[in-house]
N, C-alpha and C positions, 0 to 999 in steps of 0.2 A: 620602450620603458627602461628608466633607468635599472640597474640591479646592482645590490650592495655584498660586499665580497670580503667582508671584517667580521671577526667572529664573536666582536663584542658588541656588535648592532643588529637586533633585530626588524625583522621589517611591520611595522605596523598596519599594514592594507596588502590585502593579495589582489589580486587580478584575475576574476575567471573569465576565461575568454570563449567560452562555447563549445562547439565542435569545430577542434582545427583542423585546418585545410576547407572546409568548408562553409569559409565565413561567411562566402555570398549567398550560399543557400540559406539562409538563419531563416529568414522570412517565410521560406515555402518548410521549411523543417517544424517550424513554430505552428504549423496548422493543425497538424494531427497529435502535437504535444497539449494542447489550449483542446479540443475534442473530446481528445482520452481523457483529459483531468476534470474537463466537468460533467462527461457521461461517470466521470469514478466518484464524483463529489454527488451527484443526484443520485445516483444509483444507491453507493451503499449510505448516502443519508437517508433516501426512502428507506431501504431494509433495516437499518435502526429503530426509526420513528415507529415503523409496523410492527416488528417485533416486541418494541419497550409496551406499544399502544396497546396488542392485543395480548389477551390473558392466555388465549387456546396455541399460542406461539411461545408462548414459557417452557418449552422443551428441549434437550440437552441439545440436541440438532441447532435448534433455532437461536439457542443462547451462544453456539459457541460462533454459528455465524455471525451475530451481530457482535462478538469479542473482533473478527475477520473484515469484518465492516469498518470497525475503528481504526484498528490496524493500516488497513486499506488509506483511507482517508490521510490518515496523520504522514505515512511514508510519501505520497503522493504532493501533498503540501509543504512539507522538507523540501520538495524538490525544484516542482513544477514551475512555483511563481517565480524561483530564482530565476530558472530556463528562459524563461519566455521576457522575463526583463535584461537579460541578456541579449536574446534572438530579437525583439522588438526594439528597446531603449539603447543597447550594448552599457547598459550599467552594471559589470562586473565584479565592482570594487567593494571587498568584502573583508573586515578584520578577523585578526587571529582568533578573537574569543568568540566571534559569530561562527568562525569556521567549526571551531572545535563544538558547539554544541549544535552545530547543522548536521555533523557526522557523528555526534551523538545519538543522538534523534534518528539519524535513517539507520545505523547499525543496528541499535537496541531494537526501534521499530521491526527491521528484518529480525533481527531473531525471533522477536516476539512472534510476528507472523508463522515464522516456522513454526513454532512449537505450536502455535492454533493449529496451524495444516496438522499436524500429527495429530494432535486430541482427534479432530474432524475425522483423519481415517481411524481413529480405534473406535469412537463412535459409530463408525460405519460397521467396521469389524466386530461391537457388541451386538448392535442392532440385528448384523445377518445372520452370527454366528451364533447367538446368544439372545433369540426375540425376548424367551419367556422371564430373563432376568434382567430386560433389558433397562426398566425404570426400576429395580429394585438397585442394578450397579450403578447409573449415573442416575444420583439423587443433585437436587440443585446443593446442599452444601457439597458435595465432592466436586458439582463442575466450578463453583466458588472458590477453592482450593486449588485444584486443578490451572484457572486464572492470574489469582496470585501467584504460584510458583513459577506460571510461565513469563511472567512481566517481573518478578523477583529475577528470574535466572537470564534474562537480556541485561536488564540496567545492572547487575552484580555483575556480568560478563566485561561490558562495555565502559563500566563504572571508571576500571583504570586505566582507561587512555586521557580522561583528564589529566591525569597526575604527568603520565608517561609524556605529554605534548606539552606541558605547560613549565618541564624541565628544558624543555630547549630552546635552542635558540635558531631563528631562522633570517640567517643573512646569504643565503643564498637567492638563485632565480624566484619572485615574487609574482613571476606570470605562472597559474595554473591553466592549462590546454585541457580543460573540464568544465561541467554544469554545475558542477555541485563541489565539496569538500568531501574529501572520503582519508581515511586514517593513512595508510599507507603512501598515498598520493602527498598528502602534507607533510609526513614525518621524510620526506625522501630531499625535501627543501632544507634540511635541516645542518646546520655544520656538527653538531654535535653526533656519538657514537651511535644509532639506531635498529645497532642488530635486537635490543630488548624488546623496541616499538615493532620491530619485523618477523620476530622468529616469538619470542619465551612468550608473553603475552598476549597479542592481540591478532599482527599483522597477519599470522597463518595459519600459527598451530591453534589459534584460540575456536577462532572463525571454523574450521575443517572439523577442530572434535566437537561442535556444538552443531554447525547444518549439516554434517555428514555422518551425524548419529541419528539426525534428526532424519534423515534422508534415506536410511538403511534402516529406520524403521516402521517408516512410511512405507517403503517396498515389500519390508515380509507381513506388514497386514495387509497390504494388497493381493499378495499371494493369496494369505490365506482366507480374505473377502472373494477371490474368484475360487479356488479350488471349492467354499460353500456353494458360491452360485450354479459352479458346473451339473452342484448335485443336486438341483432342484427340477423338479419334472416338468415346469410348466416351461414352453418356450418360448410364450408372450414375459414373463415375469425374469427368463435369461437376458432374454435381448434387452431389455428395461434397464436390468440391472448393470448390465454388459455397456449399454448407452451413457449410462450415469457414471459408471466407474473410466470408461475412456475419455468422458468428458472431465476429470479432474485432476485425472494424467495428464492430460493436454494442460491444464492450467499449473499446477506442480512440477513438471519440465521446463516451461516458461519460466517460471518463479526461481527457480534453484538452477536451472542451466547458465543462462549468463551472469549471474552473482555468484558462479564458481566458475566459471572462465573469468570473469574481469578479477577473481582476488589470483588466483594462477597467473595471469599476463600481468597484474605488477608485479610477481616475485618472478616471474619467469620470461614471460613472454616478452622481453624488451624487443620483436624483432616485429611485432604486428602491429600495423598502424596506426596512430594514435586515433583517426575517425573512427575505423572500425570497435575500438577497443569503447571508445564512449560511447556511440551508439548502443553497443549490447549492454553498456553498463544502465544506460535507460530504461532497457525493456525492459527490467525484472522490476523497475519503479511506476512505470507506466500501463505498459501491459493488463498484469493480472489486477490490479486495482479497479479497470476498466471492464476484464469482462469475468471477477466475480461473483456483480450483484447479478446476470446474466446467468452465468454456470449452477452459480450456488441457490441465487433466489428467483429469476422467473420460470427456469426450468423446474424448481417444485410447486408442486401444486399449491399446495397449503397457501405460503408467501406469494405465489400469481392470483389466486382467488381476492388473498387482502388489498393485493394491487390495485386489481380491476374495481371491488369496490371501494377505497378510499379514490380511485379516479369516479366512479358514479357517482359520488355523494360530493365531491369536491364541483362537478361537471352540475350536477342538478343545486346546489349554493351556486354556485355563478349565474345559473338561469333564475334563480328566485333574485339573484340581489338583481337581474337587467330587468326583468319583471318590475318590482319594487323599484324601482330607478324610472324607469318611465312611467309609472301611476305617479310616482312621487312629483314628476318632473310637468304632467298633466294637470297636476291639481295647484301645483303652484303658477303653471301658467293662468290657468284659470283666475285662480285667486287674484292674478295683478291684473287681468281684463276686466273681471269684474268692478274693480276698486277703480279702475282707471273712468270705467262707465258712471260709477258714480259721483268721482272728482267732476266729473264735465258735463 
């Protein structure tokens, strides 16, 4: 592809090309991407719908996962489809103002997410530490508020990289060796000065003091949700607790591990493979979208109860309507033999 090297011309189409070096595998790579994205699309749309549908799921627990659900959802769809019409079609071709509000969208989305996952452990952290105040402190208008600030403090974060990318100008290389647009990655195409887009604003200091504050204190209520649990006598009600808490580590690791290794290997890592480096920028978009209606919702009781029956009651409608289908389909055959025997 051609590439323009004038710094009075912008380029108007980028090129994402996938995952480089690995172009022949696109096809077998595109399998467990197209998977993950519609076990993430059923999963947390089932936990939505149950949640909004049933009244006795109107609790701080329940509301902030279905805030995790959305989340989930929205980052995954930034993504996925572009993926996969790359991996299947190779239609990579994608303008600057699609870019900039693709990486709008998955920035703000992650941080949003982050700041759920935090609510979620201090939730946790009231619940175990704090049972007897526990609906008197998360009342629905404070998880209301709570919501807004974290969806105010993503797009108020993320808000100035419009400004920041729509100052420049991009006449450099227009092949991106990625799935998606991401801030740094675009701003690096750029002939104009970009240390504001890399350091003051966005590219690392912004990102580091919002998911690593966010990240540091998710860890000291974990702390202090297990030193509670240590102290609890029962050791069916430990290990329960001890099951649940390691199963969200597991997904929080996931989450925040490789979207702080890939913002680190663009500012630093220039020495690590460009596959490697997109792969893991995937998993923190495909991954846990995938297994938190799993972790979060069929692992609790409550939301696997609602499961099981909105599947009985969805399961018993379909036998009534095959039911109703065949009488129906009985009495009108009937109806035209009869009619027929009396034309003749």
């Amino acid at each position: 592809m051609t590439t323009l090297n004038h710094t009075d011309v912008s380029h108007t189409v980028f090129h994402l090309l996938g995952i480089p070096d690995l172009e022949d595998q696109h096809g077998w790579i595109s399998i467990p991407f197209f998977i993950f994205y519609i076990i993430a699309l059923l999963g947390n749309s089932l936990i939505i719908f149950t949640i909004l549908t049933k009244h006795s799921l109107h609790e701080p627990m329940y509301l902030f996962l279905c805030m995790l659900a959305g989340t989930d959802i929205v980052l995954s769809t930034c993504t996925v489809p572009q993926a996969l019409a790359i991996f299947w079609f190779r239609v990579g071709k994608i303008s600057p103002n699609c870019c900039v509000t693709q990486l709008f969208f998955i920035h703000s989305t992650f941080i949003s997410e982050s700041g759920i996952l935090l609510m979620m452990t201090f939730d946790g952290y009231i619940a175990v530490c704090y049972p007897p105040r526990y609906t008197t402190i998360l009342t629905h208008a404070l998880i209301g508020k709570i919501g807004v600030t974290v969806f105010l403090r993503s797009y108020g974060t993320v808000f100035p990289i419009i400004f920041l990318l729509k100052r420049l100008t991009f006449c450099q290389n227009n092949v991106m060796p990625h799935t998606f647009c991401e801030h740094i990655g675009l701003a690096k195409y750029a002939c104009n000065d970009i240390q504001v887009n890399m350091n003051i604003w966005y590219g690392f200091s912004i990102l580091m003091l919002t998911v690593v504050l966010d990240v540091v204190l998710i860890f000291v209520s974990y702390m202090l949700i297990l030193r509670a649990v240590f102290h609890v006598p029962s050791q069916d009600a430990r290990d329960k607790a001890l099951n649940t808490c390691g199963s969200h580590i597991c997904i929080i690791i996931l989450f925040y591990g490789p979207a702080i290794f890939t913002t680190l290997t663009q500012r630093f890592g220039h020495h690590i493979p460009l596959h490697i480096h997109n792969l893991l920028a995937n998993v923190y978009i495909l991954v846990p979208p995938m297994l938190n209606p799993i972790i979060y919702g069929i692992k609790t009781k409550q939301i696997l109860e609602k499961f099981l029956f909105t599947f009985d009651v969805l399961l018993a409608r379909l036998y009534m309507y095959k039911v109703l289908r065949k009488y129906t389909l009985y009495i009108l055959k009937s109806f035209v033999f009869f009619n027929y025997i009396e034309n003749n």
